[in-house]
C-alpha positions as CSV (number, residue, x, y, z in Angstrom):
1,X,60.4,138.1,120.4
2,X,61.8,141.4,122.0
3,X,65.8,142.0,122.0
4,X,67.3,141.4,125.4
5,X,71.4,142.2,126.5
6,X,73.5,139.7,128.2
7,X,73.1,141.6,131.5
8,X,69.4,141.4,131.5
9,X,69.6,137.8,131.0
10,X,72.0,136.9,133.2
11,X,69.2,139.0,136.0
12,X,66.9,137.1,134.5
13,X,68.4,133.8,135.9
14,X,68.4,135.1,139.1
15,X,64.5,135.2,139.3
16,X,62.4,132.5,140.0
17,X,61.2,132.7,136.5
18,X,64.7,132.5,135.0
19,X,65.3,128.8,137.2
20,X,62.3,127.6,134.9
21,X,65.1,128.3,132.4
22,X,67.3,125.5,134.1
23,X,67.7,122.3,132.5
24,X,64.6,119.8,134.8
25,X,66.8,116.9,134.2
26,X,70.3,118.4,136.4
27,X,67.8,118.0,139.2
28,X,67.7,114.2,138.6
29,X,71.5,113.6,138.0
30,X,72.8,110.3,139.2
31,X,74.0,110.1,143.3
32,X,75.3,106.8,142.4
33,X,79.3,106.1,143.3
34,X,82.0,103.5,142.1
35,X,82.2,101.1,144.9
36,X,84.5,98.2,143.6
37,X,85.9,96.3,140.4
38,X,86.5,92.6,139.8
39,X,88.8,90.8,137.0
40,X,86.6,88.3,135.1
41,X,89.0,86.3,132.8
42,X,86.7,84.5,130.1
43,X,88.3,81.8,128.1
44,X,87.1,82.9,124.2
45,X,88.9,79.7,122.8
46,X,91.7,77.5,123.2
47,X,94.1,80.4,122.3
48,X,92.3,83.0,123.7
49,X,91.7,84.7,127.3
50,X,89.8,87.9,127.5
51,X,89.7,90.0,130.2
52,X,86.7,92.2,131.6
53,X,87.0,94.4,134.0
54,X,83.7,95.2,136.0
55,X,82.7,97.8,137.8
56,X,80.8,98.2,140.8
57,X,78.4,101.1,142.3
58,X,76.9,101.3,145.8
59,X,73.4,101.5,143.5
60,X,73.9,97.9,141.9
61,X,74.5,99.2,139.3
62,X,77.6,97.2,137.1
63,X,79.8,98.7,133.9
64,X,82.1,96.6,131.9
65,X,85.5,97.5,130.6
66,X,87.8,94.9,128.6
67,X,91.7,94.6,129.4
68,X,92.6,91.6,127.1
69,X,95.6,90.9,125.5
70,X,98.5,93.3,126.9
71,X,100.7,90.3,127.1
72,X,100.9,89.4,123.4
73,X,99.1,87.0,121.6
74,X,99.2,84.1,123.7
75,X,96.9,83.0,126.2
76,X,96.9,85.1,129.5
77,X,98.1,83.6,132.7
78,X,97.5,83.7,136.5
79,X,100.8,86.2,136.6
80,X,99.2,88.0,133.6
81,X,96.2,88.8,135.4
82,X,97.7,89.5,138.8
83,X,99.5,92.1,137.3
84,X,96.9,93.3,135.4
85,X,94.8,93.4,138.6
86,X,97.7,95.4,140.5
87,X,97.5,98.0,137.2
88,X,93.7,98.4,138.1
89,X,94.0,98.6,141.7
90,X,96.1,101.3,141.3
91,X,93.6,103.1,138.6
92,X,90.4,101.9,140.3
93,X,91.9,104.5,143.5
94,X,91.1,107.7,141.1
95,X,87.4,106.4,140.7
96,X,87.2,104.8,144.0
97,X,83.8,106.8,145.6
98,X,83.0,109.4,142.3
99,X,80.4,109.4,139.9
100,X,80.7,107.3,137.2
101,X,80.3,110.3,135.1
102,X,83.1,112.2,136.3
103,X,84.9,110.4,133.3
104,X,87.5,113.5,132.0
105,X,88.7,113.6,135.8
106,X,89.7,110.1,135.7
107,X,91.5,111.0,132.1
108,X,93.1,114.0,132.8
109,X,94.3,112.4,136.2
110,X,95.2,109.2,135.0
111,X,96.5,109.8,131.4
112,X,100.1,109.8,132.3
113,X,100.4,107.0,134.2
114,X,98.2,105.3,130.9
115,X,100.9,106.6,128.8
116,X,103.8,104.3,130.2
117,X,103.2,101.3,128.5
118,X,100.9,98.5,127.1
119,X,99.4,97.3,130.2
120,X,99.2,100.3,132.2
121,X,97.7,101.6,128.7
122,X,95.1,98.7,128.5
123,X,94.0,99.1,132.3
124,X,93.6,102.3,131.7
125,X,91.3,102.1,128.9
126,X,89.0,99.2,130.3
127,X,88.2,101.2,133.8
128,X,87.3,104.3,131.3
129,X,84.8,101.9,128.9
130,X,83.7,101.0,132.4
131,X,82.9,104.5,133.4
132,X,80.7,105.1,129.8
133,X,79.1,101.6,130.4
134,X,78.0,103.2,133.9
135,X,77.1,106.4,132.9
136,X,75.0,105.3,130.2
137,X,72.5,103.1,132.6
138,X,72.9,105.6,134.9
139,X,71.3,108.3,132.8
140,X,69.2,105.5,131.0
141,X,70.2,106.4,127.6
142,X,72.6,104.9,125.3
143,X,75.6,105.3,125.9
144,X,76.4,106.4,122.2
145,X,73.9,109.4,123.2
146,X,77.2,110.7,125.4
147,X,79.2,111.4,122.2
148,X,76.7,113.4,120.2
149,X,74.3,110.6,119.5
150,X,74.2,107.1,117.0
151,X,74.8,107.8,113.2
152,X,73.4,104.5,112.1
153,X,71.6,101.6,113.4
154,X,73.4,98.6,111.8
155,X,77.0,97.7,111.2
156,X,78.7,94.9,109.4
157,X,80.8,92.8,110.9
158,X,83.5,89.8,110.3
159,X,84.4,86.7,111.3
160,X,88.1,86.8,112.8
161,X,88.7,82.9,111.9
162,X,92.3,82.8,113.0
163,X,92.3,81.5,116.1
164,X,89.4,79.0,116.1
165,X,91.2,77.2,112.7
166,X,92.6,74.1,113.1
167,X,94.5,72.4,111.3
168,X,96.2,75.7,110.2
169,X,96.8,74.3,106.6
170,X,94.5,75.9,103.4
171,X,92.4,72.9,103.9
172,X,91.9,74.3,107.7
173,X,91.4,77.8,106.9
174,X,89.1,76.8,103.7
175,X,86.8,74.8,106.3
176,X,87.0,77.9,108.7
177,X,86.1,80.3,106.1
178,X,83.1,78.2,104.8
179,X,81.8,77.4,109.0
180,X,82.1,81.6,108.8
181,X,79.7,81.9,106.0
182,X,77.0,79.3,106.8
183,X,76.8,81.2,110.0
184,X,75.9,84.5,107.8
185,X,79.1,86.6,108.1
186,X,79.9,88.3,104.7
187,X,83.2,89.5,105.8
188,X,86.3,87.3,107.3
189,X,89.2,87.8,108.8
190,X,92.9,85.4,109.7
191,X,96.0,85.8,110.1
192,X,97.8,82.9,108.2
193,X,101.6,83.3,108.7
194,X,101.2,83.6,112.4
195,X,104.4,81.1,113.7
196,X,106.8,82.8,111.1
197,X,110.1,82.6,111.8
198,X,112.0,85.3,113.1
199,X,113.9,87.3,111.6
200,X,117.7,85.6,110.5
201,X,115.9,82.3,109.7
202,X,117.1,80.5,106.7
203,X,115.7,81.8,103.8
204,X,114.5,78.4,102.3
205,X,112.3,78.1,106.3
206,X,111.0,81.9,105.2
207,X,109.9,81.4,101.6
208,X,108.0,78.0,103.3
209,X,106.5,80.2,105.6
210,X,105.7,82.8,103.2
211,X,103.9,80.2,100.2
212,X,101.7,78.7,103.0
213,X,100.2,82.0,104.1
214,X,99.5,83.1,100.4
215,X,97.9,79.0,100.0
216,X,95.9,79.4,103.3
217,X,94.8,82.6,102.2
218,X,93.9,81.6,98.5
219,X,91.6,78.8,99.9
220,X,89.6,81.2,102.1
221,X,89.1,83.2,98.8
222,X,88.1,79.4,96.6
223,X,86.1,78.4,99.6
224,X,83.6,81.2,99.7
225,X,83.9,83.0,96.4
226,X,84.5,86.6,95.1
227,X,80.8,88.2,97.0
228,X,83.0,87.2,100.8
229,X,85.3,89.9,102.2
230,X,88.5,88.6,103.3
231,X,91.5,90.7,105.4
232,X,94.6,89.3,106.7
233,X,96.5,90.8,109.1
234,X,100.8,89.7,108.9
235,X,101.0,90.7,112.3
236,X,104.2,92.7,111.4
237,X,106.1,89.8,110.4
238,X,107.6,91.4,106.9
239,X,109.8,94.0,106.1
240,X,109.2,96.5,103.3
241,X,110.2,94.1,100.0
242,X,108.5,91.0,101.4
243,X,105.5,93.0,102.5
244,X,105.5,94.3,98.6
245,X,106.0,90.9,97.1
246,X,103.3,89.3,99.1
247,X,100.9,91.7,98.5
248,X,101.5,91.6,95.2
249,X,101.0,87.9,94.6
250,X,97.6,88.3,96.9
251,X,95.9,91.4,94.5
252,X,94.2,88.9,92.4
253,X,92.1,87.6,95.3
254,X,91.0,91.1,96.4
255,X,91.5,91.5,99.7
256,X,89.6,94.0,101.8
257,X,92.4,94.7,103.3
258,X,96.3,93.7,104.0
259,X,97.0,94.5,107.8
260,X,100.1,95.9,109.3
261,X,103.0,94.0,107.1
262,X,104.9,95.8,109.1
263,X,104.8,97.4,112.4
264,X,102.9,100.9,112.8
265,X,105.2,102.7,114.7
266,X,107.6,102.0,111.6
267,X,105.9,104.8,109.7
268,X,108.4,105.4,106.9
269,X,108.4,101.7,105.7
270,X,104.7,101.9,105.7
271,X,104.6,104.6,103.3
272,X,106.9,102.9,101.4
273,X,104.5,100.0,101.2
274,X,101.5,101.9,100.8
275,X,103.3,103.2,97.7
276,X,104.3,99.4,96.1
277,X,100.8,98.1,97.2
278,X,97.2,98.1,95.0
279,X,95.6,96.4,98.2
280,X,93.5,98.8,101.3
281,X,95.7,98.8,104.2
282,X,94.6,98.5,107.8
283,X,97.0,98.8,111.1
284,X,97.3,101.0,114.2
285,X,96.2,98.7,116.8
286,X,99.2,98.8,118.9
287,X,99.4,102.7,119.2
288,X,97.3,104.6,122.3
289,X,94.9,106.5,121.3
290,X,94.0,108.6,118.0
291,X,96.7,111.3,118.2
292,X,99.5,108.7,118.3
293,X,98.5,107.0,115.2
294,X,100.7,108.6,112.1
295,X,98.2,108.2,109.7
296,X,96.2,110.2,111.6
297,X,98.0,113.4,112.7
298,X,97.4,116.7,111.0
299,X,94.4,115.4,109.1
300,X,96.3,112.2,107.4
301,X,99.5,114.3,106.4
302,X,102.9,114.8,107.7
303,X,104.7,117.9,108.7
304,X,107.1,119.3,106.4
305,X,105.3,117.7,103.2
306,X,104.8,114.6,101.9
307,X,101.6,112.7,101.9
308,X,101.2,110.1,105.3
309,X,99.1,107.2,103.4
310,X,95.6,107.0,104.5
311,X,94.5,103.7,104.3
312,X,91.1,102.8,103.8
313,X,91.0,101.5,106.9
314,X,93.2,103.2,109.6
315,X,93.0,101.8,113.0
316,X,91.6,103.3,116.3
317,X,92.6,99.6,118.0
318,X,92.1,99.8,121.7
319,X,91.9,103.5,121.6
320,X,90.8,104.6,124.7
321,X,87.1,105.7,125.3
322,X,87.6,109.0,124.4
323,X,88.7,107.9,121.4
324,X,85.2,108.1,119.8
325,X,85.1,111.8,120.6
326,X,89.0,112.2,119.2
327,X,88.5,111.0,116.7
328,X,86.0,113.7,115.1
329,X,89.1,115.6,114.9
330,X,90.9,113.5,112.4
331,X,88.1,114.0,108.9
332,X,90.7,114.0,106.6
333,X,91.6,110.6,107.7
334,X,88.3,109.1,107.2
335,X,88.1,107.8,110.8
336,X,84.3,106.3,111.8
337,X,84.4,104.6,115.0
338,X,82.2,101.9,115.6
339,X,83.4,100.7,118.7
340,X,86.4,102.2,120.5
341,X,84.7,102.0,123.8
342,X,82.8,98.9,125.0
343,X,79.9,100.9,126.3
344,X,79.3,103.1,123.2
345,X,78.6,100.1,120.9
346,X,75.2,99.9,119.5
347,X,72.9,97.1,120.5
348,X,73.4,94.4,118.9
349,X,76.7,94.7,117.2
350,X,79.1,92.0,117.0
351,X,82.4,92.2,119.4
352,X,84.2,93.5,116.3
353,X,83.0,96.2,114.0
354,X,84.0,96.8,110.6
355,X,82.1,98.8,107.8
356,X,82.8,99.0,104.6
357,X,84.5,102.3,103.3
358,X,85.4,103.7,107.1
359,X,88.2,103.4,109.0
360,X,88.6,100.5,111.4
361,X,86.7,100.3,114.2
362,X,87.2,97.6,116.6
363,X,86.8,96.4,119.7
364,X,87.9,98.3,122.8
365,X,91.5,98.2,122.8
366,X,94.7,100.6,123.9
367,X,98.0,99.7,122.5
368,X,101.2,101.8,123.8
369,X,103.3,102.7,121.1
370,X,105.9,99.3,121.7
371,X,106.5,96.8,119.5
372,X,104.0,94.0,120.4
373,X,105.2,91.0,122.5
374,X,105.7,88.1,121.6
375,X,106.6,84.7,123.3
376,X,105.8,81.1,123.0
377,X,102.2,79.9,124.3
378,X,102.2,79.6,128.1
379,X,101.8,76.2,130.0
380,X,100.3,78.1,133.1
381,X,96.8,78.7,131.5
382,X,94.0,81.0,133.0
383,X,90.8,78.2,132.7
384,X,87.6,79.2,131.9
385,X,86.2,82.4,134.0
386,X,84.0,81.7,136.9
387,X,80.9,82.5,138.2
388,X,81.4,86.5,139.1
389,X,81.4,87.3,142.8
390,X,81.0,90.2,145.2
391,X,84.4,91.2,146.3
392,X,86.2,95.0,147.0
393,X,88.4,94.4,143.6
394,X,89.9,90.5,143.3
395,X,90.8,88.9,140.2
396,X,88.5,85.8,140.1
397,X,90.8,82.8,139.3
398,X,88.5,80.2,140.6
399,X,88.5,77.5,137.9
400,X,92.4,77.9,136.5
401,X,94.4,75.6,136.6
């Protein structure tokens, strides 16, 4: 092949010859534009409302986006989701009538706003999962094939048990744990000292609180044996010394991990617990985005010396969809994201992703960098989600109480 400069190339492209040169596909890029979103609350279990957010095209065409859970842990209600509708309506304006494709506009434009809290962080994120979903079956490829292509073609998952176990005694979470295995999950997940009292409780209420979680979590480990991976998550409910203590009575059932004893943001006592502890640690799912988790920053390290722990397992929760690209840039910290965007999930894989020896990677979800809410369970309950309708962006309560 003969030498040729940049000039003559450039001259080249000019000619009829150099437009062969031009990528045949460009001339078959997508026409299609984002017409409309709807709110589709599904009820997951009797704890549990998710929220989707769909997109619309004038093609037909439909992505799906998930804005669950910026009002804590209990069960979303009808003024949950109208204000999580009057987030989107706001965000569904910088998409109203572009490509689905034009997904870095839509960051660049709407990042700010994103960054002011949990919900405007979590609306946000599930218009942008949207926009992949979209762009995906627009191009008809897999979405993954957006971010530099799949690395793998399976990936484990768990069974987060917490929620569906009732009663929540060790006899409960035992029965849980074995339902998880007879449905073929290797790998399980609760969160057994959920309810724990707040802080300033008697100590004699805390210590209760404290030996039930380590029982509940002892009979998961009797109920399925030593070849079933179990991970609790404390929901940030300790503070440095308990966090220590507990872990420490839990190494002999070898947990795959111990999750977020205390909160993220609180980076300081989570070294100092990463320090006390023999267990994996997991966390992060309340932070926005890869660059605000600590663990993550500057390859795992912290400015001015001093090693950040790097968990086994750090959390990407709720990152953004972006957050699969961003999070290339973090190899030190061992980051693999299975699923931080709804659209770039495999086929197949469960709603939550784990696999062994990565990071976490987990369903679609941005956290702001708050502490998370948390209140006692509503009485106003969203019911189960109906049957989706055309509409130019309304929250479909149909069916709630």
């Amino acid at each position: 092949m003969l030498p040729t400069t940049r000039r003559a190339f450039l001259a080249a492209c000019g000619t009829a010859a150099g437009l062969a040169l031009a990528p045949r596909w460009l001339e078959a890029a997508p026409t299609l534009r984002v017409t409309g979103f709807d709110l589709l609350p599904v009820r997951a279990s009797e704890r549990t409302v998710w929220l989707i957010v769909r997109l619309r095209t004038d093609t037909g065409l439909t992505g799906l986006g998930e804005a669950s859970d910026a009002f804590g842990f209990a069960n979303a209600t009808r003024e949950d989701a109208a204000r999580m509708e009057a987030e989107l309506r706001g965000l569904f304006e910088l998409v109203k009538g572009r490509s689905p494709l034009d997904v870095e506009s839509y960051r660049q434009r709407g990042l700010a706003l994103a960054s002011k809290g949990l919900v405007q962080a979590t609306a946000f994120s599930a218009i942008e999962q949207a926009l992949w979903d979209l762009s995906g079956k627009a191009l008809d490829v897999p979405a993954s094939a957006l971010f530099g292509g799949a690395v793998r073609d399976r990936l484990s998952v768990y069974a987060n048990v917490n929620r569906a176990t009732n009663p929540r005694t060790p006899d409960g979470f035992a029965a849980s744990a074995r339902a998880a295995v007879r449905d073929g999950f290797r790998a399980l997940k609760a969160a057994p000292w959920d309810g724990f009292p707040p802080a300033g409780s008697p100590a004699a209420r805390i210590e209760a609180a404290v030996h039930a979680g380590v029982l509940a979590t002892r009979a998961m480990r009797e109920a399925v044996g030593s070849g079933v991976e179990i991970m609790v998550d404390c929901h940030s409910f300790f503070d440095v010394d308990l966090a220590a203590r507990v872990a420490k009575e839990l190494e002999p059932l070898k947990l795959a991990w111990y999750e977020e004893p205390v909160a993220p943001q609180r980076l300081e006592e989570t070294i100092a617990i990463r320090k006390r502890i023999v267990q994996p640690m997991a966390g992060g799912e309340v932070l926005f985005a890869p660059r605000a988790h600590p663990h993550c920053r500057n390859g795992g390290r912290r400015r001015g010396g001093g090693g950040a722990p790097q968990p086994e397992r750090t959390g990407v929760h709720r990152g953004h969809g972006a957050g699969v690209r961003r999070a290339a840039e973090f190899p030190a910290a061992r980051i693999s994201v299975g699923r931080s965007a709804l659209a770039a999930r495999p086929a197949g894989a469960g709603r939550t992703v784990r696999r062994r020896g990565d990071c976490r990677a987990v369903a679609p979800r941005v956290r702001s960098g708050t502490e998370r809410p948390r209140r006692p369970r509503p009485r106003d309950l969203i019911g189960t989600a109906p049957r989706p309708r055309p509409s130019t962006g309304a929250c479909k309560l149909g069916g709630c109480p």
